[in-house]
CHARMM internal coordinates of N, CA and C (Angstrom, degrees):
IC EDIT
DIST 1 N 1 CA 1.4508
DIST 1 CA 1 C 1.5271
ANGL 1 N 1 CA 1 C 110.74
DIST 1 C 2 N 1.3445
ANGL 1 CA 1 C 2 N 124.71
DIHE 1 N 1 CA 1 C 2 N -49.92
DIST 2 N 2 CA 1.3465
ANGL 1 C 2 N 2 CA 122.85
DIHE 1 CA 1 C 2 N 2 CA 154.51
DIST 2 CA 2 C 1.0954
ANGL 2 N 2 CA 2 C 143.79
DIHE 1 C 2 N 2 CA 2 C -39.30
DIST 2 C 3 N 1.0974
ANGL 2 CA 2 C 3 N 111.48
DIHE 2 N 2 CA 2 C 3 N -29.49
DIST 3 N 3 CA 1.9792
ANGL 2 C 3 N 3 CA 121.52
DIHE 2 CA 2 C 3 N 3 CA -170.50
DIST 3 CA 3 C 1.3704
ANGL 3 N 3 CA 3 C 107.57
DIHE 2 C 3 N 3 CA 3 C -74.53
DIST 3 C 4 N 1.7667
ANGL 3 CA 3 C 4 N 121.66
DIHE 3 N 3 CA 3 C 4 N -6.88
DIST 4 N 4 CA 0.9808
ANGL 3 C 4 N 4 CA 118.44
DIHE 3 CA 3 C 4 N 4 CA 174.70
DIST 4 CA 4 C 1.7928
ANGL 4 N 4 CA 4 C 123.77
DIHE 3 C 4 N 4 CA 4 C -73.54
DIST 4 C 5 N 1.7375
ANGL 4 CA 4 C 5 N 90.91
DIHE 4 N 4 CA 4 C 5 N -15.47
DIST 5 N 5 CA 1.6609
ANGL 4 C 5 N 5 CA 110.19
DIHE 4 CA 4 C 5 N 5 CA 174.30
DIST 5 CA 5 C 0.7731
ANGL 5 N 5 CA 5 C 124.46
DIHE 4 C 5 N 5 CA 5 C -78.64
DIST 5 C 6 N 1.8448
ANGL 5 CA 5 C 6 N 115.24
DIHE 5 N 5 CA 5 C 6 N -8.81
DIST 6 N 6 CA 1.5023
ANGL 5 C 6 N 6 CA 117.19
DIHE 5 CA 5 C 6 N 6 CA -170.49
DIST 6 CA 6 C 1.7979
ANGL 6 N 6 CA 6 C 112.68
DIHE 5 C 6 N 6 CA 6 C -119.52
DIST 6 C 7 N 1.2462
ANGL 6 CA 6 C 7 N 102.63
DIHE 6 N 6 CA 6 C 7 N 145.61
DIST 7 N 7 CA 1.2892
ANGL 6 C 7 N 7 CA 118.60
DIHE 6 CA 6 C 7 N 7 CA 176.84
DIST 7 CA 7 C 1.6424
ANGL 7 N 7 CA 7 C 122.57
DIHE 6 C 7 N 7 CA 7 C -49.57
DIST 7 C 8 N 1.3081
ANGL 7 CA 7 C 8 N 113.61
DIHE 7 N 7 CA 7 C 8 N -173.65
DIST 8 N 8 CA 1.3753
ANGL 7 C 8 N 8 CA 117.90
DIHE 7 CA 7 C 8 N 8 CA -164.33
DIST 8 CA 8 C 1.8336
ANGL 8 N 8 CA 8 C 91.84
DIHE 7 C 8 N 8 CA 8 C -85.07
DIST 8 C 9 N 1.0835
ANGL 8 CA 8 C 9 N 114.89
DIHE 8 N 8 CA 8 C 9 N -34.52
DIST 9 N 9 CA 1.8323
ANGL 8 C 9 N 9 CA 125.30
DIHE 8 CA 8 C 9 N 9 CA 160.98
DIST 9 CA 9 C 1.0322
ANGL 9 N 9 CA 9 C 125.12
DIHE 8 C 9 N 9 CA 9 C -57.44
DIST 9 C 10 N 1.3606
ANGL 9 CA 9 C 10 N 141.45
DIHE 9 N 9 CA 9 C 10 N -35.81
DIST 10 N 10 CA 1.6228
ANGL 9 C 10 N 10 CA 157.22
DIHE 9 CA 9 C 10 N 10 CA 125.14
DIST 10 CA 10 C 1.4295
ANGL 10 N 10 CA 10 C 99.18
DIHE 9 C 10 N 10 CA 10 C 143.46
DIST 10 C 11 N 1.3616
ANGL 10 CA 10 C 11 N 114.35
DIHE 10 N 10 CA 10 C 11 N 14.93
DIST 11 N 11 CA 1.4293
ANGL 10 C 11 N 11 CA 126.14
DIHE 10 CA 10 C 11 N 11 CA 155.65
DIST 11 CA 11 C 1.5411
ANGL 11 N 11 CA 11 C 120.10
DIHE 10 C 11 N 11 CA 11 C -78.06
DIST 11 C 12 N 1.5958
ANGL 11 CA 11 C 12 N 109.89
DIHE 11 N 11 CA 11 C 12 N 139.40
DIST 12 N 12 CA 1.2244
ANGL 11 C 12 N 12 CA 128.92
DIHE 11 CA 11 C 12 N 12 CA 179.91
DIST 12 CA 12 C 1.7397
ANGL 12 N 12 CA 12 C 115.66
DIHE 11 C 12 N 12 CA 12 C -49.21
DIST 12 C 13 N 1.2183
ANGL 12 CA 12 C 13 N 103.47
DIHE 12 N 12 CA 12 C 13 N 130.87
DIST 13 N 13 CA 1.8633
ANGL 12 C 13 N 13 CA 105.37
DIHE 12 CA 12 C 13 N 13 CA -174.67
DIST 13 CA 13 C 1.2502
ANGL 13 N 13 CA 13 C 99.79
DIHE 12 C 13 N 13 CA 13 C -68.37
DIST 13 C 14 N 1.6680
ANGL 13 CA 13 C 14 N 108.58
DIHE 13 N 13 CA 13 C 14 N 133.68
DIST 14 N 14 CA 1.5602
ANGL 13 C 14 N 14 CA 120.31
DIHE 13 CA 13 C 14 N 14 CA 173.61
DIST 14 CA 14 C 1.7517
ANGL 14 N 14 CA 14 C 110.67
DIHE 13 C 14 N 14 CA 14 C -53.65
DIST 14 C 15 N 1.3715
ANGL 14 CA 14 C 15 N 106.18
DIHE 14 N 14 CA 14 C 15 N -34.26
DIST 15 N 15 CA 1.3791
ANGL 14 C 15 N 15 CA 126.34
DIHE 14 CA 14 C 15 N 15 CA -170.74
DIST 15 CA 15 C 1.2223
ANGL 15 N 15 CA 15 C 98.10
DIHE 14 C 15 N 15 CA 15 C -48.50
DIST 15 C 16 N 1.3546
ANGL 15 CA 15 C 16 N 114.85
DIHE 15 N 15 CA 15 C 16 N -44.97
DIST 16 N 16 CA 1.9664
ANGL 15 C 16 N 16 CA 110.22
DIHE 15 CA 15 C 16 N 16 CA -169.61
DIST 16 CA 16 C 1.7576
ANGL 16 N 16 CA 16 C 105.81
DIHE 15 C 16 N 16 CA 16 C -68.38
DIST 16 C 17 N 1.2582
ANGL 16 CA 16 C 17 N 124.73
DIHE 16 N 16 CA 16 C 17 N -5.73
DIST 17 N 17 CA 1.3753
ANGL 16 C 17 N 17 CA 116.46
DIHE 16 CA 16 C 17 N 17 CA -159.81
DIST 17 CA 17 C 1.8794
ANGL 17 N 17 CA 17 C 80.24
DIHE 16 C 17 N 17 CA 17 C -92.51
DIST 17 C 18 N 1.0767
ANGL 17 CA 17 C 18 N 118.24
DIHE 17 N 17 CA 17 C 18 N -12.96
DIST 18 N 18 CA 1.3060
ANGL 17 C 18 N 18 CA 110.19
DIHE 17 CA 17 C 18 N 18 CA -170.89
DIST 18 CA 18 C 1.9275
ANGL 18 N 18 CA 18 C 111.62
DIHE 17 C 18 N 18 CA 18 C -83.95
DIST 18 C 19 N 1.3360
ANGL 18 CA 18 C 19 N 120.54
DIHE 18 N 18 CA 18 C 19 N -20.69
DIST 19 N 19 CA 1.4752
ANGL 18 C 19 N 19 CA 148.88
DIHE 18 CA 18 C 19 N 19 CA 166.20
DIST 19 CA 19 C 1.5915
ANGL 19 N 19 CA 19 C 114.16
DIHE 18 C 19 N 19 CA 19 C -79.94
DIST 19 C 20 N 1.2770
ANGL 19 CA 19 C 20 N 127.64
DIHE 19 N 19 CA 19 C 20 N 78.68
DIST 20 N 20 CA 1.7523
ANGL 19 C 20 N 20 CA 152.04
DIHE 19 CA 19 C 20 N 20 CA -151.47
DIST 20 CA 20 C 1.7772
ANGL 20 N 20 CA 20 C 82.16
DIHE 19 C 20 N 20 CA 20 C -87.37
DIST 20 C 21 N 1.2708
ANGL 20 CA 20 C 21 N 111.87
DIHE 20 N 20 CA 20 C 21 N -63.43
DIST 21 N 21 CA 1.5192
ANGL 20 C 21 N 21 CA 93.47
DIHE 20 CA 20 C 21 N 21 CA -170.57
DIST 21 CA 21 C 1.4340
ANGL 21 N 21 CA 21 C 115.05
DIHE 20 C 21 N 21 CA 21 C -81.61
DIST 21 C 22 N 1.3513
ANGL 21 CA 21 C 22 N 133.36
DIHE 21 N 21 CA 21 C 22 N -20.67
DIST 22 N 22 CA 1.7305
ANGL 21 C 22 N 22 CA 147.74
DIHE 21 CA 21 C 22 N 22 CA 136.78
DIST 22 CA 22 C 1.7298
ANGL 22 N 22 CA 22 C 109.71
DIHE 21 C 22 N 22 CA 22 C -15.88
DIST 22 C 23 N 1.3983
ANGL 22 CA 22 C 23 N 106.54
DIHE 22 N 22 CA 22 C 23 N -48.52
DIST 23 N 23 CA 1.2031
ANGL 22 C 23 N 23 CA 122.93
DIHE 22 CA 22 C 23 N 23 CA -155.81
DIST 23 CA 23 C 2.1908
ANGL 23 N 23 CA 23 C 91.98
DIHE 22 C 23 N 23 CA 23 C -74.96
DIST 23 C 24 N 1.3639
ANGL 23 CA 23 C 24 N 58.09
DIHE 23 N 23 CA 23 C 24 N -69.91
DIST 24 N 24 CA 2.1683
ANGL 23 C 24 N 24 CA 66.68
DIHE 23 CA 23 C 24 N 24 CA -171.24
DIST 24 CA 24 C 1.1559
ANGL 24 N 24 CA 24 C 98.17
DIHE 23 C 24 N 24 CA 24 C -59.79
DIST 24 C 25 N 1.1188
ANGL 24 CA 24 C 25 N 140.88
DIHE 24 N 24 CA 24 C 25 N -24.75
DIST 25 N 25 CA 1.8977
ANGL 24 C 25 N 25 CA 129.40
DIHE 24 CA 24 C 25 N 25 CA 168.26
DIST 25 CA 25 C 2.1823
ANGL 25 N 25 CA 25 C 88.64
DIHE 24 C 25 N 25 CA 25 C -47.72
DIST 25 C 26 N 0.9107
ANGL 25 CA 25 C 26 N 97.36
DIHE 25 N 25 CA 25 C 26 N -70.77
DIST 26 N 26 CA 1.7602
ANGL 25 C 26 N 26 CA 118.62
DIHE 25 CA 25 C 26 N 26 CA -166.41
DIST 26 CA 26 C 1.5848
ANGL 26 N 26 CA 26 C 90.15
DIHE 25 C 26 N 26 CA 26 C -38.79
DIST 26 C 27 N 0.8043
ANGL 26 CA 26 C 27 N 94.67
DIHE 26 N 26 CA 26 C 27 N -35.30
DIST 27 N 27 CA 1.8618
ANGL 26 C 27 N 27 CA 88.59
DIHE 26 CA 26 C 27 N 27 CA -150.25
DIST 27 CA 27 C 1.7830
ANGL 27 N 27 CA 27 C 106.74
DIHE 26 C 27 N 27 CA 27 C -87.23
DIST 27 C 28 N 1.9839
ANGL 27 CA 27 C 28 N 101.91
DIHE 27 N 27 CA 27 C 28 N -35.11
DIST 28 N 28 CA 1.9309
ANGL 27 C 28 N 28 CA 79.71
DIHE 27 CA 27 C 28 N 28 CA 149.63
DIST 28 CA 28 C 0.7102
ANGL 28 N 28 CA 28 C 116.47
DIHE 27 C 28 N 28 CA 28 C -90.96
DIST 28 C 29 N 1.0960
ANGL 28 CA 28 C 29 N 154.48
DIHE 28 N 28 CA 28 C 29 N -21.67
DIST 29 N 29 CA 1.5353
ANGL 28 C 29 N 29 CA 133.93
DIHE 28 CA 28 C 29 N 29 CA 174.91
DIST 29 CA 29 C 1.7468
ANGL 29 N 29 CA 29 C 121.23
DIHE 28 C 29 N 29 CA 29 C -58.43
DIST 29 C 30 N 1.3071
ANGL 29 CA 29 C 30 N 110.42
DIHE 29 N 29 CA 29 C 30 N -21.60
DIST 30 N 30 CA 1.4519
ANGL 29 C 30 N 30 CA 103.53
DIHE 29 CA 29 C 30 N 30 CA 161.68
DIST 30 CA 30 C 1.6112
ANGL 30 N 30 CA 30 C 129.12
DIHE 29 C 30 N 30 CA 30 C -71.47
DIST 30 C 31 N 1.4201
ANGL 30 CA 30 C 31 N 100.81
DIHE 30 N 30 CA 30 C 31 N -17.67
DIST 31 N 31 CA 1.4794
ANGL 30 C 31 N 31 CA 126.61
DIHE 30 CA 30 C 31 N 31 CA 156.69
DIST 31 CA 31 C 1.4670
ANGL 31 N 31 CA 31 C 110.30
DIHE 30 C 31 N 31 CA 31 C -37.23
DIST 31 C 32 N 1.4329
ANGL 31 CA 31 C 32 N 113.24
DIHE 31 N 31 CA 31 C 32 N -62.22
DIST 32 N 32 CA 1.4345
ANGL 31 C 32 N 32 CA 128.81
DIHE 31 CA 31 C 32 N 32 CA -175.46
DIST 32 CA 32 C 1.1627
ANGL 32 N 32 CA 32 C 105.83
DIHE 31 C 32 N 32 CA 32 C -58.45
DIST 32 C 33 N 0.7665
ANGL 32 CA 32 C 33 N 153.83
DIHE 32 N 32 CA 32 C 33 N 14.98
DIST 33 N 33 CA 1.8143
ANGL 32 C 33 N 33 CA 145.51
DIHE 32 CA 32 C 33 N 33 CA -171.24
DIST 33 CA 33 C 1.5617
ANGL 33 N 33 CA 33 C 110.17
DIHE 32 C 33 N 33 CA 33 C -122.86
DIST 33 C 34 N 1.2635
ANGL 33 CA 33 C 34 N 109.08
DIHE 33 N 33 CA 33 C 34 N 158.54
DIST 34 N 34 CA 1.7282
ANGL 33 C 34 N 34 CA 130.40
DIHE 33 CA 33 C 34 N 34 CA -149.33
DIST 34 CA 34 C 1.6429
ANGL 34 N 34 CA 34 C 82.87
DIHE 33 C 34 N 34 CA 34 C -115.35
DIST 34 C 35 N 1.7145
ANGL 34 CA 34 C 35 N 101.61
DIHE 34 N 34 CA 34 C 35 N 143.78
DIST 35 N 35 CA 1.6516
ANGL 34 C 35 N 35 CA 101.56
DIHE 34 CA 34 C 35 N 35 CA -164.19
DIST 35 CA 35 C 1.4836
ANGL 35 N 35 CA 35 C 95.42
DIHE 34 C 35 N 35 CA 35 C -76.07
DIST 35 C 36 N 1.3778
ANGL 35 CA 35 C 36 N 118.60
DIHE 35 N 35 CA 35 C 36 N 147.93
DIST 36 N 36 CA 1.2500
ANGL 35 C 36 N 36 CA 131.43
DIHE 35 CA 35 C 36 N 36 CA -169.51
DIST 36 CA 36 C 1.3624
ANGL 36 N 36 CA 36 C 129.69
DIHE 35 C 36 N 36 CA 36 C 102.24
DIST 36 C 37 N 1.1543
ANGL 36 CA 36 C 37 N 89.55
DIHE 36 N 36 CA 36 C 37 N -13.47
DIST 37 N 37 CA 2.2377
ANGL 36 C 37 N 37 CA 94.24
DIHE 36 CA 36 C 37 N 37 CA 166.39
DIST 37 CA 37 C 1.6059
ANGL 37 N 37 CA 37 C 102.71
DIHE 36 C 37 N 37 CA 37 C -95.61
DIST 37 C 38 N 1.4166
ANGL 37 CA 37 C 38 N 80.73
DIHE 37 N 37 CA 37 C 38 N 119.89
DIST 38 N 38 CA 1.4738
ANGL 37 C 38 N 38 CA 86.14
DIHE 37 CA 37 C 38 N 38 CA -172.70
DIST 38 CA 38 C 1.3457
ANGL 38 N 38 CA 38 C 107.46
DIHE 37 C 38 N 38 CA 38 C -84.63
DIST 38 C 39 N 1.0262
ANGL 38 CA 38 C 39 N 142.94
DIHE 38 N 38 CA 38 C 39 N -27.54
DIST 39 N 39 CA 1.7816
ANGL 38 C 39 N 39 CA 160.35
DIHE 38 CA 38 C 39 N 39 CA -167.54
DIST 39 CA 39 C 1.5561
ANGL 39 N 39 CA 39 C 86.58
DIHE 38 C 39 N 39 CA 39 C -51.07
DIST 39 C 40 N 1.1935
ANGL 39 CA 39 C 40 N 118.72
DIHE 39 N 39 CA 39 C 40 N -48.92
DIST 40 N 40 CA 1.7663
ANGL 39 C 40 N 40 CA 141.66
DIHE 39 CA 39 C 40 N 40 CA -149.41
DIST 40 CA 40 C 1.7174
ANGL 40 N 40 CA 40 C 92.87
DIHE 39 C 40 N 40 CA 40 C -65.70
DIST 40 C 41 N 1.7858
ANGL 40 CA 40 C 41 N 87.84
DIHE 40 N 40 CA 40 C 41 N -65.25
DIST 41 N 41 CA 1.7186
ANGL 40 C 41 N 41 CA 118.88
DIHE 40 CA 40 C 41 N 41 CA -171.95
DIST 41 CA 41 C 1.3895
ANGL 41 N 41 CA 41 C 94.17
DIHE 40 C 41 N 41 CA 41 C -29.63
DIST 41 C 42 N 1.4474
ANGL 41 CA 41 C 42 N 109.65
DIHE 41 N 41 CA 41 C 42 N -81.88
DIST 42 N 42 CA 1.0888
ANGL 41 C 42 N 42 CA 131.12
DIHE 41 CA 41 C 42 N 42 CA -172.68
DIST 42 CA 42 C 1.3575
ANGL 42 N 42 CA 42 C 124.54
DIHE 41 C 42 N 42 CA 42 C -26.73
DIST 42 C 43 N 1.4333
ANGL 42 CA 42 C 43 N 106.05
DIHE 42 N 42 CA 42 C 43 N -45.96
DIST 43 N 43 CA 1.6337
ANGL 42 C 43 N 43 CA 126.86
DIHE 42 CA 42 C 43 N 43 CA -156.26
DIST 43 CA 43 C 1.2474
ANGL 43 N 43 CA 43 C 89.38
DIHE 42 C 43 N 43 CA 43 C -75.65
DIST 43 C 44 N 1.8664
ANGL 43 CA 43 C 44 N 124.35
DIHE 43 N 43 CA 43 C 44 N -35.04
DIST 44 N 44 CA 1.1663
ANGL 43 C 44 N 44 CA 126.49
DIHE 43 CA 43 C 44 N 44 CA -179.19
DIST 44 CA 44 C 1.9197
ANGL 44 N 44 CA 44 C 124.25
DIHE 43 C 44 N 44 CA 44 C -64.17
DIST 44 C 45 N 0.8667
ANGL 44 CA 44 C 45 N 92.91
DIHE 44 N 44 CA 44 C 45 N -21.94
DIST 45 N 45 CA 1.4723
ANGL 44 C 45 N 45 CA 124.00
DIHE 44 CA 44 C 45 N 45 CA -165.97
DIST 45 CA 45 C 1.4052
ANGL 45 N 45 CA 45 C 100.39
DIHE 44 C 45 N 45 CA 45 C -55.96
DIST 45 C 46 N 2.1285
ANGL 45 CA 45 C 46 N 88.97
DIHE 45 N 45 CA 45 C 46 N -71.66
DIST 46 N 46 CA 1.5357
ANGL 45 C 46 N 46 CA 109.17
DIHE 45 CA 45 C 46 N 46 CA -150.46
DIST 46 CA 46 C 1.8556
ANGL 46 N 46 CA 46 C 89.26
DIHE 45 C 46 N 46 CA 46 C -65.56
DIST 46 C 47 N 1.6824
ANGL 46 CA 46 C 47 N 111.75
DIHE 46 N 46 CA 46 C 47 N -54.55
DIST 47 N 47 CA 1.3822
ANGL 46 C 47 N 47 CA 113.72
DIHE 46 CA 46 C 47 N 47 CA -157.29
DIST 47 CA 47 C 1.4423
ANGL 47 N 47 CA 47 C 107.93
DIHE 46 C 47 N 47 CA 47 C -56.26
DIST 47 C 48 N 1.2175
ANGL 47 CA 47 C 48 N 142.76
DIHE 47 N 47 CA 47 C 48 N -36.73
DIST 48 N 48 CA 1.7541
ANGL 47 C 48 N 48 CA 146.70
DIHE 47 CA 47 C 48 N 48 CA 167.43
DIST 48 CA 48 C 1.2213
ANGL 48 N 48 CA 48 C 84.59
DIHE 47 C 48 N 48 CA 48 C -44.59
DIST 48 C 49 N 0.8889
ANGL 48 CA 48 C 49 N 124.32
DIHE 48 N 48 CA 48 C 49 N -87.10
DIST 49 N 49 CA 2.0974
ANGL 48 C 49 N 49 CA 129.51
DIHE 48 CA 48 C 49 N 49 CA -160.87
DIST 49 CA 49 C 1.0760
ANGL 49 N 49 CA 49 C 101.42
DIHE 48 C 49 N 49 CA 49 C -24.62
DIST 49 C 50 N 1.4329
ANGL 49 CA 49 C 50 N 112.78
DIHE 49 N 49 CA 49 C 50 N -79.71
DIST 50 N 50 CA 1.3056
ANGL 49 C 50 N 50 CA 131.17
DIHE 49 CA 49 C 50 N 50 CA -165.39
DIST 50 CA 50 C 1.9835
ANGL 50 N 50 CA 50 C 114.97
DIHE 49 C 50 N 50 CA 50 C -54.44
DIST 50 C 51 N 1.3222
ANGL 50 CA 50 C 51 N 97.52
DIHE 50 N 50 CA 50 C 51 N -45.24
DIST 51 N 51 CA 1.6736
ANGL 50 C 51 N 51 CA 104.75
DIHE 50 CA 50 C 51 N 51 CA 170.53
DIST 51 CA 51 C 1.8511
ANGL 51 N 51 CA 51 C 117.38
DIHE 50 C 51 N 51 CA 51 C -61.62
DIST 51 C 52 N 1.6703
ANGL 51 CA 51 C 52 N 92.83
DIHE 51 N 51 CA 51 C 52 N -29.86
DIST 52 N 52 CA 1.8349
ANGL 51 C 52 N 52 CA 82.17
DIHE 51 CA 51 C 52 N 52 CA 177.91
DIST 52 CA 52 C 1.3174
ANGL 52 N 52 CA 52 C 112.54
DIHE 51 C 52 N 52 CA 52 C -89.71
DIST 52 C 53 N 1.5948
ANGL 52 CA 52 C 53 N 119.90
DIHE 52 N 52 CA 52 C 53 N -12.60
DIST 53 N 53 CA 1.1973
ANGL 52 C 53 N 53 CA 111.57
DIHE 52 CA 52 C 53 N 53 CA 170.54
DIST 53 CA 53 C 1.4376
ANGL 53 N 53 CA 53 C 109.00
DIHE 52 C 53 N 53 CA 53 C -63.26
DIST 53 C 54 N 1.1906
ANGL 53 CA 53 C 54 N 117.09
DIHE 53 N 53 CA 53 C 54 N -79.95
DIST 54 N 54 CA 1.5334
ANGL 53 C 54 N 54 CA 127.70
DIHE 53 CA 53 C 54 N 54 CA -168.61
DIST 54 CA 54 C 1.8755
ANGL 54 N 54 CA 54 C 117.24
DIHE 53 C 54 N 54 CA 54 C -35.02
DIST 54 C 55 N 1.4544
ANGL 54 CA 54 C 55 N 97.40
DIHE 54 N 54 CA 54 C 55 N -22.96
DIST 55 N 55 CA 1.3554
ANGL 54 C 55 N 55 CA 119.15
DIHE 54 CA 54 C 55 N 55 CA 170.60
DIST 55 CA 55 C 1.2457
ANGL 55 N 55 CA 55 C 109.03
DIHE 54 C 55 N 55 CA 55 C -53.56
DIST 55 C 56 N 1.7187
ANGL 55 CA 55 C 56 N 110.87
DIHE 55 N 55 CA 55 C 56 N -65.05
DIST 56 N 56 CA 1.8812
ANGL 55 C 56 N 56 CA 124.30
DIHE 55 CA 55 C 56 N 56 CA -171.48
DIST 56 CA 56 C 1.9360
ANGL 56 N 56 CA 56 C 84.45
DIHE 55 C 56 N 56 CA 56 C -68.86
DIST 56 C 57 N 1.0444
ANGL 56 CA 56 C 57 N 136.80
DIHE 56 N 56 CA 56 C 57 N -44.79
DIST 57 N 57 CA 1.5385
ANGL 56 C 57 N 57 CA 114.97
DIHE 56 CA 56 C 57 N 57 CA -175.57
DIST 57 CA 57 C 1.1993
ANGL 57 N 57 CA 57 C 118.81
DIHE 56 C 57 N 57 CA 57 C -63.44
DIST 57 C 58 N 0.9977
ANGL 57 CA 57 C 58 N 138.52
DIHE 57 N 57 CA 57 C 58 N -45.73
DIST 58 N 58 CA 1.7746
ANGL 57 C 58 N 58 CA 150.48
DIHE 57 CA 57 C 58 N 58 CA 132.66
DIST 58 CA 58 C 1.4980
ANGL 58 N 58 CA 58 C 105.92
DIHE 57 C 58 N 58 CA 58 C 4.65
DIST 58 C 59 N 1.4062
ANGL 58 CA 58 C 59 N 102.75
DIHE 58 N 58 CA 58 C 59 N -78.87
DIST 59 N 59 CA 1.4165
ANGL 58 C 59 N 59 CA 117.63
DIHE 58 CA 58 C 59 N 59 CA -176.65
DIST 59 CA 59 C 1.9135
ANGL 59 N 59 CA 59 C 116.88
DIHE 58 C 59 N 59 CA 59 C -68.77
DIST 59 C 60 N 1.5267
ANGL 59 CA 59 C 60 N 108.92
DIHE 59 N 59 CA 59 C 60 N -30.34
DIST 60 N 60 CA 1.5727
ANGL 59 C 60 N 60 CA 96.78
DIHE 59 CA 59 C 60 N 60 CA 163.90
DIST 60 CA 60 C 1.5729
ANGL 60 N 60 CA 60 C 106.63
DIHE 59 C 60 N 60 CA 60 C -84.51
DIST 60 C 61 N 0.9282
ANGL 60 CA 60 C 61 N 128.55
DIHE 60 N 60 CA 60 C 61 N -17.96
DIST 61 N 61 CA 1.3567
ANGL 60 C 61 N 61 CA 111.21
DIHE 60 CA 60 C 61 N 61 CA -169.01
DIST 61 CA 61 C 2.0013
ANGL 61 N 61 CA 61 C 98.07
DIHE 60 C 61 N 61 CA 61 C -85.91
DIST 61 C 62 N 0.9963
ANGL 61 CA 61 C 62 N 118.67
DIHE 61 N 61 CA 61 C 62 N -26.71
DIST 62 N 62 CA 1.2412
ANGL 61 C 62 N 62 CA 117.87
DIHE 61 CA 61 C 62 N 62 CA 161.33
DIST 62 CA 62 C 1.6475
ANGL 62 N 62 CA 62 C 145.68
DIHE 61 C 62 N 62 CA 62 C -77.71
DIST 62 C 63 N 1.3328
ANGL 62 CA 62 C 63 N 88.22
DIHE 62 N 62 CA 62 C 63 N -11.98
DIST 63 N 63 CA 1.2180
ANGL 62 C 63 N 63 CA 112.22
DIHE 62 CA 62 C 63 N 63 CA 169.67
DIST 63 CA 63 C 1.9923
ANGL 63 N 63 CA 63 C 104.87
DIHE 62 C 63 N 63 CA 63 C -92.74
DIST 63 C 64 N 1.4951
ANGL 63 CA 63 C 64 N 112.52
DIHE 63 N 63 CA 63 C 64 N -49.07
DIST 64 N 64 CA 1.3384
ANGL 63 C 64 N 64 CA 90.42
DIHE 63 CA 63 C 64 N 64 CA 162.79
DIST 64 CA 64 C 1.5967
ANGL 64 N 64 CA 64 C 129.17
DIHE 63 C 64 N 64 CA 64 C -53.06
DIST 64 C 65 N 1.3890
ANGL 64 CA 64 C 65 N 103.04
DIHE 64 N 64 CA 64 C 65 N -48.14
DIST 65 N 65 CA 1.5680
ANGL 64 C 65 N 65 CA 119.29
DIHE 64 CA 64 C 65 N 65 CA -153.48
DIST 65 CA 65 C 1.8806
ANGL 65 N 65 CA 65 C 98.29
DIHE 64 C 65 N 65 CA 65 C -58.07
DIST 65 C 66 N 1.6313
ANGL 65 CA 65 C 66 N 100.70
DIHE 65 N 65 CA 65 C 66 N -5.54
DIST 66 N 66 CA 1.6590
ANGL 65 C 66 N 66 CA 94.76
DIHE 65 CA 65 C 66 N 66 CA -170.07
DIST 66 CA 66 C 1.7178
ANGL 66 N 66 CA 66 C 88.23
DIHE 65 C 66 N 66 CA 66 C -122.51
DIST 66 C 67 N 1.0868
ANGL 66 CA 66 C 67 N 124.08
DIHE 66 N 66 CA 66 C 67 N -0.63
DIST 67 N 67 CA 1.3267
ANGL 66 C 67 N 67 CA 110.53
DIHE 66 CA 66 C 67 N 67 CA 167.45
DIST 67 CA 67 C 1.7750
ANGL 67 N 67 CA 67 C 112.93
DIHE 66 C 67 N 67 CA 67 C -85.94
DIST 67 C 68 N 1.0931
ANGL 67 CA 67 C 68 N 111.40
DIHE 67 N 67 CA 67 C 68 N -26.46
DIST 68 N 68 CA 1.8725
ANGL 67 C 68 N 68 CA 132.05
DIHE 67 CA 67 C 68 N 68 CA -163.19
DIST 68 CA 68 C 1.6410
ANGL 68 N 68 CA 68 C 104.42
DIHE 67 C 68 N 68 CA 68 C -109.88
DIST 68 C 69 N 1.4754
ANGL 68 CA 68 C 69 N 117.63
DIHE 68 N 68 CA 68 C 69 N 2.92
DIST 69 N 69 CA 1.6398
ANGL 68 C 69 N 69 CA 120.97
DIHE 68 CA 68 C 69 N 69 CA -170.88
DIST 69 CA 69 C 1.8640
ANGL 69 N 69 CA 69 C 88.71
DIHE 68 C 69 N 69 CA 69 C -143.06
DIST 69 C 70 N 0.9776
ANGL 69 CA 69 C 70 N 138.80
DIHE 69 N 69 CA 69 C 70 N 77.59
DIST 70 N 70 CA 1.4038
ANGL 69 C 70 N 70 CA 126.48
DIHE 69 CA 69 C 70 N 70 CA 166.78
DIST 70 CA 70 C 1.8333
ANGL 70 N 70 CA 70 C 126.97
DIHE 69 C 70 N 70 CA 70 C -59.21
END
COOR INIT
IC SEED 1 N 1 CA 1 C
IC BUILD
């Protein structure tokens, strides 16, 4: 069901880091998995990464939007 997320490399599409609620769909569902699926592992991997980034963008863009909006 996953491999549809992954590239012609069998790496995860950058494109999904761009899908925040996509992402956290991804990210429990890697929850669901029995140790040794790596597809799962993985899925876990990319979606943390990708969720703490978008996190610090969250937080600069809010941290500007209240420095430039008083």
């Amino acid at each position: 069901v996953f491999k549809v997320f992954k590239d012609e490399r069998g790496k995860f599409k950058n494109t999904l880091a761009e899908d925040v609620k996509g992402l956290l769909s991804l990210y429990e569902a890697s929850h669901l998995g029995f140790d040794g699926e790596n597809i799962l592992e993985e899925a876990m991997t990319f979606t943390t990464y990708h969720l703490k980034e978008s996190a610090k963008m969250l937080n600069l863009y809010n941290w500007k939007h209240q420095l430039f909006n008083p």
